[in-house]
VEXDREN-2710 file (C-alpha; in Angstrom, 1 decimal):
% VEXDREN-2710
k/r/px/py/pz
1/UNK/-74.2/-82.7/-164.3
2/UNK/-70.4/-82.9/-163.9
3/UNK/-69.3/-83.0/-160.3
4/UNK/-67.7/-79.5/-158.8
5/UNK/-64.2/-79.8/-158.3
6/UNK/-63.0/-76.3/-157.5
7/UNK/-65.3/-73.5/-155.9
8/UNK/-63.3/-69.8/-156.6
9/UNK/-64.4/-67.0/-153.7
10/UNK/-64.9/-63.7/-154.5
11/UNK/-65.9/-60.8/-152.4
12/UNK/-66.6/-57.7/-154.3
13/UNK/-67.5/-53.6/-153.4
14/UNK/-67.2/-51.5/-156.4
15/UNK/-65.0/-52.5/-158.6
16/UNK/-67.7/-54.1/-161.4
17/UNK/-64.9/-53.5/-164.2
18/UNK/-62.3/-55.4/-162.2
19/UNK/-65.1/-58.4/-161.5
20/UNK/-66.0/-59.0/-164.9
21/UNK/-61.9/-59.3/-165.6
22/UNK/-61.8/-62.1/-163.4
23/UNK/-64.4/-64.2/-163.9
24/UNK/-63.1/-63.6/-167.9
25/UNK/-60.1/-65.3/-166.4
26/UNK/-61.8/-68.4/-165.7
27/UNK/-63.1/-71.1/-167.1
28/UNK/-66.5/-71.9/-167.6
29/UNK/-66.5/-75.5/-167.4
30/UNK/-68.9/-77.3/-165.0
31/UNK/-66.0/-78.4/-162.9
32/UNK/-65.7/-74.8/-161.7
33/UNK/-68.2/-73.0/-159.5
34/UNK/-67.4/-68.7/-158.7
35/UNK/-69.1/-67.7/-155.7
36/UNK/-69.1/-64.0/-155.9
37/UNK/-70.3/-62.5/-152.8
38/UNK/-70.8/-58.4/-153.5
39/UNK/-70.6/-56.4/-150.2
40/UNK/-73.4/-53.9/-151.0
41/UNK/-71.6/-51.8/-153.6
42/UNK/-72.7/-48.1/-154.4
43/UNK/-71.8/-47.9/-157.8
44/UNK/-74.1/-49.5/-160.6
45/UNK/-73.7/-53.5/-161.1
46/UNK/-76.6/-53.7/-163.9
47/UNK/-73.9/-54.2/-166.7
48/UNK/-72.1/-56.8/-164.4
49/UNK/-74.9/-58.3/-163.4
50/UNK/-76.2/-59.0/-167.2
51/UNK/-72.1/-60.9/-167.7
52/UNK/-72.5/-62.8/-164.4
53/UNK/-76.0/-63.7/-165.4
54/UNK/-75.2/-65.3/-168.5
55/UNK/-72.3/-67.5/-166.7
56/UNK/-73.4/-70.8/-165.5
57/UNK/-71.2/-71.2/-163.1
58/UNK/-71.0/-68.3/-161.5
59/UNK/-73.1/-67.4/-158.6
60/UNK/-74.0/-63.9/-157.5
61/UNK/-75.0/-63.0/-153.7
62/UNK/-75.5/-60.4/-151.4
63/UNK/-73.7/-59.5/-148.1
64/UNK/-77.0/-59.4/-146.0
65/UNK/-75.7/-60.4/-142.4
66/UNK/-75.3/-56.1/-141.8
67/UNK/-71.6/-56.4/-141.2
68/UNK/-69.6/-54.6/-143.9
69/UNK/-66.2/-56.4/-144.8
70/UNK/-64.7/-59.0/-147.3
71/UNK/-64.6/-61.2/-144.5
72/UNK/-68.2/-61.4/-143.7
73/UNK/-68.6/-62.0/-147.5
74/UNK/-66.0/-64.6/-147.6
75/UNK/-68.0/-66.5/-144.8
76/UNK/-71.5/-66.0/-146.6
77/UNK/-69.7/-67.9/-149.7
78/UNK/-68.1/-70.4/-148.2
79/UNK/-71.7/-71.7/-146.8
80/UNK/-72.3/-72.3/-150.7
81/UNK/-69.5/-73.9/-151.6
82/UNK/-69.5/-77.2/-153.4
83/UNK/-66.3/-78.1/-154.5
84/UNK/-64.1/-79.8/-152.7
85/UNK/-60.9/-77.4/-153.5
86/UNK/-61.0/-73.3/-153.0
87/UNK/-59.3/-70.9/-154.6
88/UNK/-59.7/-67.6/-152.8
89/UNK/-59.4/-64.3/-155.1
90/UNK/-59.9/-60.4/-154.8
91/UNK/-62.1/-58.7/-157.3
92/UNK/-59.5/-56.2/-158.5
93/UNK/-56.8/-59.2/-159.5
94/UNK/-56.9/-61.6/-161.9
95/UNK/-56.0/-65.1/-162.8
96/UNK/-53.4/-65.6/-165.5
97/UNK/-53.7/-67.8/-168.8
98/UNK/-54.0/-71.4/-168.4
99/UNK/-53.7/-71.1/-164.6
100/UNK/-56.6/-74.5/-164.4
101/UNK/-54.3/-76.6/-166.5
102/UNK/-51.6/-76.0/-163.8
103/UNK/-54.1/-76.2/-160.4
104/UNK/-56.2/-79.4/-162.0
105/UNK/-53.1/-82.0/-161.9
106/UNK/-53.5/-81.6/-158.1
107/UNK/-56.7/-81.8/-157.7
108/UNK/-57.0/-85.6/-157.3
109/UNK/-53.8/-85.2/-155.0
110/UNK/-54.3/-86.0/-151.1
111/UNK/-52.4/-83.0/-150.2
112/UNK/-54.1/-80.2/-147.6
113/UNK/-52.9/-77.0/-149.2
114/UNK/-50.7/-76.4/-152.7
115/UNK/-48.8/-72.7/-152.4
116/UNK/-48.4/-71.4/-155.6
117/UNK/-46.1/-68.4/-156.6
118/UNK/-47.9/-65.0/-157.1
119/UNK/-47.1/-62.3/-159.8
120/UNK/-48.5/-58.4/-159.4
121/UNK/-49.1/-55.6/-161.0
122/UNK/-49.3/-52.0/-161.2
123/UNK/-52.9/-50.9/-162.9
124/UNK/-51.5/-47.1/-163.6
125/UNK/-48.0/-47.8/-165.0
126/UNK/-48.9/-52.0/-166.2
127/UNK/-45.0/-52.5/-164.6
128/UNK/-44.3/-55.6/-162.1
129/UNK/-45.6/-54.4/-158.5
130/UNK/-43.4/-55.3/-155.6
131/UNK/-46.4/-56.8/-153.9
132/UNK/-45.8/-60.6/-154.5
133/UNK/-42.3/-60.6/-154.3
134/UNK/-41.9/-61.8/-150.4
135/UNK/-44.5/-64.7/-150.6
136/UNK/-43.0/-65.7/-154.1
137/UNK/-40.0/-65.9/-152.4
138/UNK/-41.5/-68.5/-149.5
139/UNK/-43.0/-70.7/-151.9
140/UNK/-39.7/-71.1/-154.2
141/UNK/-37.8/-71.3/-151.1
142/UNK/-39.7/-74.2/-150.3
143/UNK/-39.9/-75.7/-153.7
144/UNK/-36.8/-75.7/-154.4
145/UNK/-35.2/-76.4/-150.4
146/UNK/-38.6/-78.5/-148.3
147/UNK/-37.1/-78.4/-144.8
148/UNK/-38.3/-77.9/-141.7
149/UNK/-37.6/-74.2/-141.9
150/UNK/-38.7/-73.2/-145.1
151/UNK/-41.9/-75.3/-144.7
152/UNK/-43.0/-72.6/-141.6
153/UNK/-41.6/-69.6/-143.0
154/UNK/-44.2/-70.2/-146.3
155/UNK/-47.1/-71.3/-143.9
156/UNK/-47.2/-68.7/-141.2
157/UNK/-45.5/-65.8/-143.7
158/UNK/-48.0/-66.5/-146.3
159/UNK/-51.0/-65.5/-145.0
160/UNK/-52.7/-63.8/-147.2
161/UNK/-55.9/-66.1/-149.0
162/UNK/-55.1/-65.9/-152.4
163/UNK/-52.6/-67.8/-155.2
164/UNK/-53.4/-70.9/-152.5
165/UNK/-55.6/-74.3/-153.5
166/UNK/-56.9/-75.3/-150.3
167/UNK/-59.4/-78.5/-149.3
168/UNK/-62.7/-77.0/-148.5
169/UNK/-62.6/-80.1/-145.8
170/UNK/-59.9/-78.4/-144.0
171/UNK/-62.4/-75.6/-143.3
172/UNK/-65.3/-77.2/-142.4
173/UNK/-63.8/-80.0/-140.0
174/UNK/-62.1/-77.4/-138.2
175/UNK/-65.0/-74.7/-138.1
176/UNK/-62.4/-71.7/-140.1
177/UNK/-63.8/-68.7/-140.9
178/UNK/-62.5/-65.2/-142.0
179/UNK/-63.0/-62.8/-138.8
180/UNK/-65.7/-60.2/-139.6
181/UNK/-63.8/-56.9/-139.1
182/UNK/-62.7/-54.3/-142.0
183/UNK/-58.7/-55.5/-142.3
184/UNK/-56.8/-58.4/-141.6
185/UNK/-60.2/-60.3/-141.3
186/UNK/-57.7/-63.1/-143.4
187/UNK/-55.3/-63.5/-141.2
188/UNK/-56.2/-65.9/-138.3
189/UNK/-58.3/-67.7/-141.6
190/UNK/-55.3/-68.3/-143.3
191/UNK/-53.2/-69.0/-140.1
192/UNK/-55.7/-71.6/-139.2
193/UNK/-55.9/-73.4/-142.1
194/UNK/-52.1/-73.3/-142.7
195/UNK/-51.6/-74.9/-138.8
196/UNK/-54.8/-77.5/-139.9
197/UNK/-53.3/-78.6/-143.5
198/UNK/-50.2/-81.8/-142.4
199/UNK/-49.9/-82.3/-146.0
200/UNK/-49.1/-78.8/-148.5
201/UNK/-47.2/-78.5/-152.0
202/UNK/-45.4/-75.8/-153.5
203/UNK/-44.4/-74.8/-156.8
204/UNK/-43.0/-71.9/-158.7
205/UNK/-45.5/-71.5/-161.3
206/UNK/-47.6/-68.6/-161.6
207/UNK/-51.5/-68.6/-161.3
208/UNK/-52.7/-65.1/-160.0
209/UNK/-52.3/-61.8/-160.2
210/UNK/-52.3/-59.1/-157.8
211/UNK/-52.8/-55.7/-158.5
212/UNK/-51.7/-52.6/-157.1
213/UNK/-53.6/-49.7/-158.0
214/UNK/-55.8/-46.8/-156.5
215/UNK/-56.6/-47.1/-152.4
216/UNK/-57.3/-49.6/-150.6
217/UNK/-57.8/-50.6/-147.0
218/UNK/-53.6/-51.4/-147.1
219/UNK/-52.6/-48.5/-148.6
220/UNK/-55.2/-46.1/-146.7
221/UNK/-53.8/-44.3/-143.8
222/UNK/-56.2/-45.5/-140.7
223/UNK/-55.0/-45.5/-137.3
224/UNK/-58.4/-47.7/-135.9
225/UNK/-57.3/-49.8/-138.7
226/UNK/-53.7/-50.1/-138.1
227/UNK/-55.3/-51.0/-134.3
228/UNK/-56.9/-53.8/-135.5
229/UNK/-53.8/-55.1/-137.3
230/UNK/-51.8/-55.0/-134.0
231/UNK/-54.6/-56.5/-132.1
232/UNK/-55.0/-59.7/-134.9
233/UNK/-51.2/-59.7/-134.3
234/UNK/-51.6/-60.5/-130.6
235/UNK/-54.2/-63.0/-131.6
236/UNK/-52.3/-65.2/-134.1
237/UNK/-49.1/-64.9/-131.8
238/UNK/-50.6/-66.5/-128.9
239/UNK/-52.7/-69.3/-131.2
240/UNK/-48.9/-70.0/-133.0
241/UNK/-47.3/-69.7/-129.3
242/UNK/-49.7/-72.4/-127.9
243/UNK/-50.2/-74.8/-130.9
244/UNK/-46.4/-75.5/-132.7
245/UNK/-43.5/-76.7/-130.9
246/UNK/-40.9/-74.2/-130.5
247/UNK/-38.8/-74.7/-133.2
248/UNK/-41.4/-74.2/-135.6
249/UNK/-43.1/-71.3/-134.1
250/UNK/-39.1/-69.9/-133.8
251/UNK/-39.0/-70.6/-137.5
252/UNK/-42.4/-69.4/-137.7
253/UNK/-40.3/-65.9/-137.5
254/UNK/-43.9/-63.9/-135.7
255/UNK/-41.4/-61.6/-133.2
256/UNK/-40.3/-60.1/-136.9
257/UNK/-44.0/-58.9/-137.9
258/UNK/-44.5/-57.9/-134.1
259/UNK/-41.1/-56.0/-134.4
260/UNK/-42.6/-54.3/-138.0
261/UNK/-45.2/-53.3/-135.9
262/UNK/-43.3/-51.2/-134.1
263/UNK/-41.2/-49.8/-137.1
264/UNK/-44.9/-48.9/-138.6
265/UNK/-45.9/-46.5/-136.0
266/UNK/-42.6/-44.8/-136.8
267/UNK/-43.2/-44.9/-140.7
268/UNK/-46.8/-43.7/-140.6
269/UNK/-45.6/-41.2/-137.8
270/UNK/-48.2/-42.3/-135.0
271/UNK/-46.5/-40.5/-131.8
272/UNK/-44.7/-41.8/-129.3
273/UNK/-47.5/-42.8/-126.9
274/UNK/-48.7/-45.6/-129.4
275/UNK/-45.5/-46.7/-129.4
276/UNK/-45.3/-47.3/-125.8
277/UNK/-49.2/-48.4/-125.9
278/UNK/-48.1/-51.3/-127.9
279/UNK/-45.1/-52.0/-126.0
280/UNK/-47.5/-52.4/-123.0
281/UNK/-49.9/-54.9/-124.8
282/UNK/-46.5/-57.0/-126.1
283/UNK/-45.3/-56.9/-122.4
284/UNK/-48.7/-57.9/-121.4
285/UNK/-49.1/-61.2/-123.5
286/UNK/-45.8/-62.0/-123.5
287/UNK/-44.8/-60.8/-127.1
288/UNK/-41.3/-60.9/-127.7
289/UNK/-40.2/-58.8/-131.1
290/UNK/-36.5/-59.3/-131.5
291/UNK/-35.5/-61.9/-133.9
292/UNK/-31.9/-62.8/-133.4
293/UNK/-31.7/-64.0/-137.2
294/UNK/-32.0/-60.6/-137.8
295/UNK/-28.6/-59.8/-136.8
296/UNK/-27.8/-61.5/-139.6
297/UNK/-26.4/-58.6/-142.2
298/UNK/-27.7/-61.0/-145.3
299/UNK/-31.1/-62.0/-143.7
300/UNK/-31.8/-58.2/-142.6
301/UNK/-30.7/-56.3/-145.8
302/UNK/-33.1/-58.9/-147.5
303/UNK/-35.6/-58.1/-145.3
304/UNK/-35.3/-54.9/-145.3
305/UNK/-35.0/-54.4/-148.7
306/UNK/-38.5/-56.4/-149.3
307/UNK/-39.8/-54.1/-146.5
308/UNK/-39.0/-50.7/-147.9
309/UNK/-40.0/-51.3/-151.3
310/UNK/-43.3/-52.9/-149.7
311/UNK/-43.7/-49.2/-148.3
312/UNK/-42.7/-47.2/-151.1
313/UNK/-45.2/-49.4/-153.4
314/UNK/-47.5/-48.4/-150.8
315/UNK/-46.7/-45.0/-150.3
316/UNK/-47.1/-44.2/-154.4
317/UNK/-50.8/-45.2/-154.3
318/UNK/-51.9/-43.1/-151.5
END
């Protein structure tokens, strides 16, 4: 039996259709395991079942610790992984033609973590979503420039889990896992593994594909949710704050999300008095959410311009 190289998460809720386009997306050699971890879907699998059964290398599970989420699925499947690389993936997306070709060549590399550039789309049009464009951006920014700078603005600004090769190793030896709550469950995952990996690549070719399409827990107006977000904020803030020097946590550029924090409660129109509540829980763990980069007129129309049509993309789906 050939030795597993790459293991490919998936967590999965209703989206069967979606499912069986990924795992069409990849390879079926032995080298490959897909760990697909379904989070107790309500819609019928039977169909999807029959595909996944009749793939080798794909392995089907059940999210039976009774906590709902693509985290909790995430950690069920990384207690099955094999290979010594992940690739993390969302059921709705897909991997592009040939994307193994260009992830195998680093596979027998020492490196901790290899960025690769995303692409999106919209499902209801088929046009170019603007969902990719800001972490595209970090990884050719570091591709093409590998300082100091770009290196932390592509680590701690890319921190979602997917169009990354990561070394299970990482992981394990430092006891990551995806916090079991409904949204940004990813985020101190990927923050972690980001602050564990010394050694990273980047490069500007394309392996995955994001979708955008329908609602989903980011485009879904939910102010518990949007709670949660601000709270993971506060969490990853103060683990950055205490663990990189401060040049790289000032590179690191977290006062900017903490700042688009605040702008949110004005865009989704949540009152005054949760703008003041997070005020108070910045004040109180010593949050600061002015970047003076931002007084840059180049760096902030950039910003701004990736942030608004972020929003709009957003706003069309919901």
């Amino acid at each position: 039996m050939s030795e597993i190289l790459l293991s490919i998460v998936i967590p999965h809720y209703n989206t069967p259709d979606s499912l069986v386009k990924l795992i069409n997306s990849i390879p079926a050699g032995n080298e490959i395991e897909v760990i697909v971890v379904d989070d107790n879907s309500s819609v019928d699998l039977s169909e999807c079942r029959q595909f996944i059964d009749k793939r080798e290398n794909v392995h089907f599970y059940i999210n039976d610790s009774g906590v709902k989420g693509a985290g909790a699925s995430r950690n069920i499947a990384l207690r099955h992984v094999q290979g010594e690389w992940i690739l993390f993936a969302d059921a709705d997306d897909f991997f592009l033609d040939g994307f193994y070709d260009k992830v195998a060549p680093y596979l027998s590399t020492d490196y901790d973590m290899v960025y690769f550039a995303p692409t999106s789309i919209d499902v209801g049009t088929g046009e170019v979503s603007s969902r990719h464009i800001m972490y595209m951006e970090l990884v050719e920014q570091y591709a093409k420039s590998p300082s100091l700078k770009h290196l932390m603005e592509m680590k701690y600004g890319f921190c979602t889990p997917w169009s990354k090769l990561i070394r299970a190793s990482i992981l394990k030896k430092n006891d990551i896992q995806f916090d079991e709550i409904m949204v940004s469950n990813d985020i101190m995952c990927m923050t972690k593994c980001a602050f564990y990996s010394r050694k990273v690549a980047a490069t500007d070719q394309i392996i995955y594909c994001v979708t955008r399409g329908g609602k989903t827990l980011t485009s879904t107006k939910n102010e518990e949710r949007f709670d949660t977000r601000v709270d993971v904020l506060v969490q990853r803030y103060t683990f950055l704050r205490e663990n990189l020097s401060n040049k790289e946590f000032s590179y690191a550029h977290i006062d900017r999300l903490a700042l688009s924090r605040l702008v949110d409660v004005f865009i989704e129109h949540w009152g005054i008095v949760k703008f003041f509540s997070i005020l108070k829980l910045y004040h109180r763990n010593g949050i600061r959410y002015f970047d003076i980069g931002l007084l840059n007129p180049v760096t902030l129309f950039s910003k701004a311009k990736i942030q608004i049509s972020w929003w709009m993309d957003i706003k069309k789906h919901r």
